[in-house]
C-alpha positions in Angstrom: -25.9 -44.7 71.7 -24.1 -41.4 71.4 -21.8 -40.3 74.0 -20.9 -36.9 74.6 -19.9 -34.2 77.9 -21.9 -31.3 79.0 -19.9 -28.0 81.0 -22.8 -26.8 83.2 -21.8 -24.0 85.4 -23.7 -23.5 88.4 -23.1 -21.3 91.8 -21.9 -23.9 93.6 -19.5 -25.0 90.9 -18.6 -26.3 87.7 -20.0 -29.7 86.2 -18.7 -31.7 83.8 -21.2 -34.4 83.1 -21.1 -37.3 81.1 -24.0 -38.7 79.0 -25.2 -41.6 76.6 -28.2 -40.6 74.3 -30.3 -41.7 71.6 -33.2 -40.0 69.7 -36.2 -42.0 68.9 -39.8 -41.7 67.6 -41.5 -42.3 70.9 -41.6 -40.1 73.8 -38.0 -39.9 75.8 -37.1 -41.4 78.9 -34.3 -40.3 81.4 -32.5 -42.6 83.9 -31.1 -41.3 86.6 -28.8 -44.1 88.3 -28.2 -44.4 91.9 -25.3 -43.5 94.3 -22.1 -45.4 93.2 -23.2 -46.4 89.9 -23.4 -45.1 86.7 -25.0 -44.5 83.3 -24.3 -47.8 81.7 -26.6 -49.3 84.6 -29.1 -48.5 81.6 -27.0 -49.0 78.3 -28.7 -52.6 77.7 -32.1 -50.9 77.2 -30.7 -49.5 73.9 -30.4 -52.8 73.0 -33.8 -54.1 74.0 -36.8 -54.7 71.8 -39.0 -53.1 73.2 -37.2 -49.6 74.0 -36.1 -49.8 69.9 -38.2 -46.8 68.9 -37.9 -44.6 72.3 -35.4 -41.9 72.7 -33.0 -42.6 75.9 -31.1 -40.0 77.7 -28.8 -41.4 80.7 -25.9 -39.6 82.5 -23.4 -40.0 85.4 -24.4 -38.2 88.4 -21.5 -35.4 89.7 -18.6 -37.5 90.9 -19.3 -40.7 89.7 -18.6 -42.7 86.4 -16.9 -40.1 83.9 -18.4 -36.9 85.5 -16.5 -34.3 87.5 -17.4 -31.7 89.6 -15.1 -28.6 91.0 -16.5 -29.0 94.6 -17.2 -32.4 95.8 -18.3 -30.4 99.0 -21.3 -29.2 96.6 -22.9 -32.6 96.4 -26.8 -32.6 97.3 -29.5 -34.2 96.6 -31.0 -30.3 95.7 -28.1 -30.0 93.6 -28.2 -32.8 92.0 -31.8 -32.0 91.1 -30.1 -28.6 89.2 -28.0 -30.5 87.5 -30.6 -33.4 86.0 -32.6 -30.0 84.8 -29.9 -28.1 83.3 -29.0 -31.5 81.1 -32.6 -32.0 80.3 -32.1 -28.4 79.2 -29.2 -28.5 77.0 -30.1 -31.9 75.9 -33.4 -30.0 74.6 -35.6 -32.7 76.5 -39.2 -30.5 77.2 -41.2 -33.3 78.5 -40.3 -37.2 79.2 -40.8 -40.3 81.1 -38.7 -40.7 84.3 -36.7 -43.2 86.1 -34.5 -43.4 89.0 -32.9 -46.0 91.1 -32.5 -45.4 95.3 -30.2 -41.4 95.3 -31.3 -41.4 91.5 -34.9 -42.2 92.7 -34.9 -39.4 95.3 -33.4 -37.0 93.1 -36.3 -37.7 90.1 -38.8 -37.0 93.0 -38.1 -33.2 93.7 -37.5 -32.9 90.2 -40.9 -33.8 89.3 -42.4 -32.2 92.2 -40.2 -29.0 91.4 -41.6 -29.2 87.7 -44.6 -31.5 87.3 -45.4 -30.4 83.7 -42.2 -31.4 82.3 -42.7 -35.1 83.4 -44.8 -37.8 81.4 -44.7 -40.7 83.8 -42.4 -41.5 86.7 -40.7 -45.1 87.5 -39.2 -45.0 91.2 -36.9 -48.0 91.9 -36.4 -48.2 95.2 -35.8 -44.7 95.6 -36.0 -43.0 98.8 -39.9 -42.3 99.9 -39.2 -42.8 103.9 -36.6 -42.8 106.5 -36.4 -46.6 106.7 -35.5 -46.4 103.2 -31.3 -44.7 104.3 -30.3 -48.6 105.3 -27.6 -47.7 102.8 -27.3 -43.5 103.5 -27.6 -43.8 107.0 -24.2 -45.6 107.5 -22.6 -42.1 107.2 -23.8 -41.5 110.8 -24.1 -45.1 112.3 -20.3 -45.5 111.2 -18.5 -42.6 111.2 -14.8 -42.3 109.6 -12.1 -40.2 110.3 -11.2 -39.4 106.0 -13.5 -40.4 103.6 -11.7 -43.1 102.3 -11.5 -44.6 105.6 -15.3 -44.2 105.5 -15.4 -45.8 102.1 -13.6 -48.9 103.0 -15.8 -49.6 105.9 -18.5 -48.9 103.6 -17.7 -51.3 100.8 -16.6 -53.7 103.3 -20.5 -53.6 105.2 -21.9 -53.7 102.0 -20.1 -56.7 100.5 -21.5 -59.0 103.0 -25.2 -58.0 103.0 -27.0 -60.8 102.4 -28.5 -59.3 99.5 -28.8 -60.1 95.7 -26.5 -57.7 94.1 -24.8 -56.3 97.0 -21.2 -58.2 96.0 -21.5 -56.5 93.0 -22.3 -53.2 93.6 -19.1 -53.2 96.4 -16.8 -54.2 94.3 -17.6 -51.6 91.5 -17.5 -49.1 94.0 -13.9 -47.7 94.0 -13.7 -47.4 90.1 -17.6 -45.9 90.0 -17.6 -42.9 92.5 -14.8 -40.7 94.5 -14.3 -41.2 98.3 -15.1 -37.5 98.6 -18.9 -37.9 97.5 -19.7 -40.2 100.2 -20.6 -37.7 103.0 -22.3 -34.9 101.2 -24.6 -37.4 99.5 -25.5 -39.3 102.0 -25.8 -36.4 104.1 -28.3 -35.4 101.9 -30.2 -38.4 101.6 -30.8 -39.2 105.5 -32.3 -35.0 105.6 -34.1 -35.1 102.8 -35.5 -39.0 103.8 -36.2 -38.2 107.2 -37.2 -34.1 107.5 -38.6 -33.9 103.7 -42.7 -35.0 102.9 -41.3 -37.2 100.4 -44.2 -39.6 100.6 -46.9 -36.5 99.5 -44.2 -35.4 97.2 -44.7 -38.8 95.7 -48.3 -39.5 95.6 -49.0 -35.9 94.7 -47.7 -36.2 91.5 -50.2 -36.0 88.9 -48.6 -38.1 86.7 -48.8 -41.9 86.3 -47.0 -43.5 89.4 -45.1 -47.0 90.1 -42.9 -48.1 92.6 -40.2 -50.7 91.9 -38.6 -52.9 94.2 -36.7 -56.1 95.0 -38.8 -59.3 96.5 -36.4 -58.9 99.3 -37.2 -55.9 100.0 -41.2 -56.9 100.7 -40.6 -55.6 104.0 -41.2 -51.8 103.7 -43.8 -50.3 105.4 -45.6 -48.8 103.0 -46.0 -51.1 100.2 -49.4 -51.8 101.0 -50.3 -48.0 101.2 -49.1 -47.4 97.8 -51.9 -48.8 95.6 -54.6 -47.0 97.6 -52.6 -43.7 96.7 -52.7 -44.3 93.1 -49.2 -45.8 92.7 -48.5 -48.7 91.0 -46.7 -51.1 92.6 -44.3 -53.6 90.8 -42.3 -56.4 92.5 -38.8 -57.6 90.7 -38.3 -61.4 91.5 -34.5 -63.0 93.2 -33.6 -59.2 93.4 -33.3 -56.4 96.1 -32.2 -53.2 96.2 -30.3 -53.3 92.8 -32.7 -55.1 90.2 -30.5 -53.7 87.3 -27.8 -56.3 88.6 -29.6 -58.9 89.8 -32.6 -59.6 87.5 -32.5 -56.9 84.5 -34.3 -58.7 82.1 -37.3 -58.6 84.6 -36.8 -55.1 85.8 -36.4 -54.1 81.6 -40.0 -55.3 81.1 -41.7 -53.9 84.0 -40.3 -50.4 83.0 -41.4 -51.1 79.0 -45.0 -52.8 80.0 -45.5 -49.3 82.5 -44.2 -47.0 79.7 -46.1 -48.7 77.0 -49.2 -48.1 79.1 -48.7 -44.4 79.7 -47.3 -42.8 76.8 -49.2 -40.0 75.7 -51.6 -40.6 72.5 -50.0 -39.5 69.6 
């Protein structure tokens, strides 16, 4: 894949983003990772089979991986959705597929609710739909910190011990993946917009094809049995939760190409 840096200049600041893409016959498809990871959670589809002939377009979200931003203070989940346009923009990406994991997931929703023409399909792993969905977010109020790194320790430290496929992993990638500054803005964001936002009409209001992704341990949530009779296609990853990109990707690789495959415009 190529890798390149886009200098997107916005009111709230400057952004320099980070990206991985590759052109392709079939239509494209933007990954939008989730809080604390970043782009290469989707580099192995480059290598996959099945995604051989599709263009791919990932990037690191503001603060995390290789991106910068001028104000960390500026991090939303609104301003991240600027940001995901203006790189569609300058990446000259009109229409595509979607995909986003839990802040990435959230952040593809108001995208493609703010511009519904623009998307193809949409592929929301585990991304925020409902307030129960901030187990993660909502730490930022259940344990507040002093500085945000104190908050980050605390954070990394809860997280390590979930008793949760993946979660070992993602907390110790955590310090070398996002900035202790990004914490509280973002997940500020994500508890509002989760608990004052109609993010479940956003979702199954979308007029495009629909599926929600999750981890068998997360067969909990209140909705998934809603889902289906709103259109949305439901898809459960096996021996993963929240992060199926760490703990089963091959599985979570051919759900996404089997949905795609099914709903990419006739040529």
């Amino acid at each position: 894949m190529d890798s390149g840096t886009l200098d997107l200049t916005f009111a709230e600041g400057t952004v320099s983003l980070a990206y991985l893409h590759r052109a392709g016959t079939r239509p494209p498809l933007v990954c939008l990772h989730g809080f604390g990871s970043t782009k290469e959670d989707y580099a192995d589809l480059s290598m996959r089979p099945e995604f051989q002939d599709r263009s791919l377009i990932f990037w690191d979200a503001p603060d995390c991986g290789a991106s910068q931003v001028s104000s960390p203070d500026a991090l939303s989940i609104p301003f991240l959705v600027k940001v995901a346009l203006a790189a569609c923009d300058a990446l000259g990406i009109e229409r595509f597929h979607m995909s986003g994991h839990s802040m990435g997931g959230l952040t593809a929703l108001l995208l493609a609710h703010e511009q519904p023409d623009r998307i193809l399909s949409f592929m929301n792993i585990e991304g925020n739909i409902a307030p129960e969905d901030c187990f993660l977010s909502r730490q930022i109020v259940e344990h507040a910190a002093d500085t945000p790194a104190g908050f980050a320790k605390g954070f990394i430290d809860r997280v390590r011990h979930r008793a949760e496929y993946g979660s070992g992993l993602y907390a110790a990638a955590l310090p070398a993946k996002v900035r202790n500054t990004s914490f509280e803005p973002i997940f500020t964001s994500m508890v509002a917009q989760s608990d004052d936002a109609p993010l479940m009409g956003m979702f199954t209001d979308l007029p495009c094809p629909r599926a929600f992704i999750y981890g068998e341990q997360n067969r909990h949530l209140s909705y998934l049995g809603d889902l289906p009779e709103m259109g949305v296609e439901v898809i459960e990853i096996p021996h993963s939760g929240h992060f199926p990109m760490y703990s089963n990707p091959p599985a979570l690789w051919a759900a996404m190409a089997d949905f795609l495959e099914r709903h990419d415009p006739n040529p």
